[in-house]
N, C-alpha and C positions, 0 to 999 in steps of 0.2 A: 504494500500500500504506500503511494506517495503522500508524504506529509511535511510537504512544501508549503509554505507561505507567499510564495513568490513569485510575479512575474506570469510568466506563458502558462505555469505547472498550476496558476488558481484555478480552485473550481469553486463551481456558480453556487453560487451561496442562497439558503433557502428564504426563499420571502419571512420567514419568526427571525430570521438574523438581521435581515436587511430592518427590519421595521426597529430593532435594537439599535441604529444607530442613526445619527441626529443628521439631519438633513445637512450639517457645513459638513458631517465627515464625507455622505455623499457625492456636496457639491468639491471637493479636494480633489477625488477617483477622478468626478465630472469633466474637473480646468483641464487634467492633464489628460484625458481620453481626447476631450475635446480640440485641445492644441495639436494633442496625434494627429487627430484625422485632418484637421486645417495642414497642416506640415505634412502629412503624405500625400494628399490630392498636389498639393503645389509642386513635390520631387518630382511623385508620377507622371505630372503634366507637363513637365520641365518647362517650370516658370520664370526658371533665371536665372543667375549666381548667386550665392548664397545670403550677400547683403540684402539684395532683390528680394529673396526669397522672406528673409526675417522681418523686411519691411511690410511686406504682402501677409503675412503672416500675424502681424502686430495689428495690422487693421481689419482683421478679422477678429483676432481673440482678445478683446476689450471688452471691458462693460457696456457700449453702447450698443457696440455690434449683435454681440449674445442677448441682447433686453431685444433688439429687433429681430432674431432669431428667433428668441422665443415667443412673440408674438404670434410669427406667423407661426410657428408649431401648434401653438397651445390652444385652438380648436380642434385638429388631428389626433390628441394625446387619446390612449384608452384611459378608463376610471382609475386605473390603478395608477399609471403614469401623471394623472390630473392632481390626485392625491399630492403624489410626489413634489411635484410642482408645486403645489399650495404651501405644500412644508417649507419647502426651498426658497418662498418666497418670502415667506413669514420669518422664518429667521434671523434673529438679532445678531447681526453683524454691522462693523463700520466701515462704510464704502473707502475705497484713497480719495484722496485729493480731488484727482483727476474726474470723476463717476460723480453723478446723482446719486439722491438715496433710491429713484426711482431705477432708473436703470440697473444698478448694480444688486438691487431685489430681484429681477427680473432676471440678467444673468444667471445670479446664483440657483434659481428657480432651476433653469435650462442646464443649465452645471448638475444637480442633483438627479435631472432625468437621468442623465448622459449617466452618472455613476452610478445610477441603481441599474442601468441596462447593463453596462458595463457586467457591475458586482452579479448578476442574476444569468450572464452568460447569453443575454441576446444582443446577439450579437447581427443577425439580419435585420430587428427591428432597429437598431443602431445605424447599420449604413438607409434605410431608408428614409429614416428622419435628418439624417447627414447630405444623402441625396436633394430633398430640399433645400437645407440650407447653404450649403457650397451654393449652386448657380445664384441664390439670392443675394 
């Protein structure tokens, strides 16, 4: 039996676990799933050198961007995922500088899906919620 913590070797964690942890640990998984996939569509696409790339990259994965990401998602979400969102949005956190309190709830909100799909192993509903939001 693998009893890994780590990396490629996680496995999907049962929704009694998921619902045990707080919506920032979620949106944490969320940022960095999320920065993944912004930063592989852009290698995949070969979008540029790699300043190009960080630059392209940075105007995607912000507060503003992610609060209008999740906009458009968040008619699309199933109950469960809607759930999630509400938590993520609700959330007592303090935005940076840079961010609304408005946007940077709404982020986080969209952060939280991304890492419970993540943590839970869906992985196809993942790229099709990603599907939207790339071309958008």
């Amino acid at each position: 039996m693998n009893t890994s913590k780590f990396g490629a070797s996680l496995r999907p964690l049962e929704d009694k676990k998921i619902r045990e942890l707080s919506p920032i640990a979620l949106a944490y998984i969320g940022d960095t799933v999320y920065d993944l996939y912004v930063r592989a569509y852009l290698v995949k696409n070969n979008m540029g050198k790699i300043e190009a790339l960080h630059k392209q990259a940075s105007g995607v994965v912000n507060a503003r961007a992610q609060a209008q990401a999740a906009l458009l998602l968040q008619p699309m979400l199933t109950p469960r995922e809607a759930e999630i969102f509400q938590f993520g949005k609700n959330a007592k956190s303090t935005p940076p500088k840079n961010a609304s309190y408005e946007d940077y709830s709404l982020a986080t909100a969209v952060e939280a899906v991304v890492g419970y799909l993540y943590l839970t192993g869906q992985t196809q509903r993942t790229d099709e919620l990603f599907s939207l939001i790339i071309p958008h």
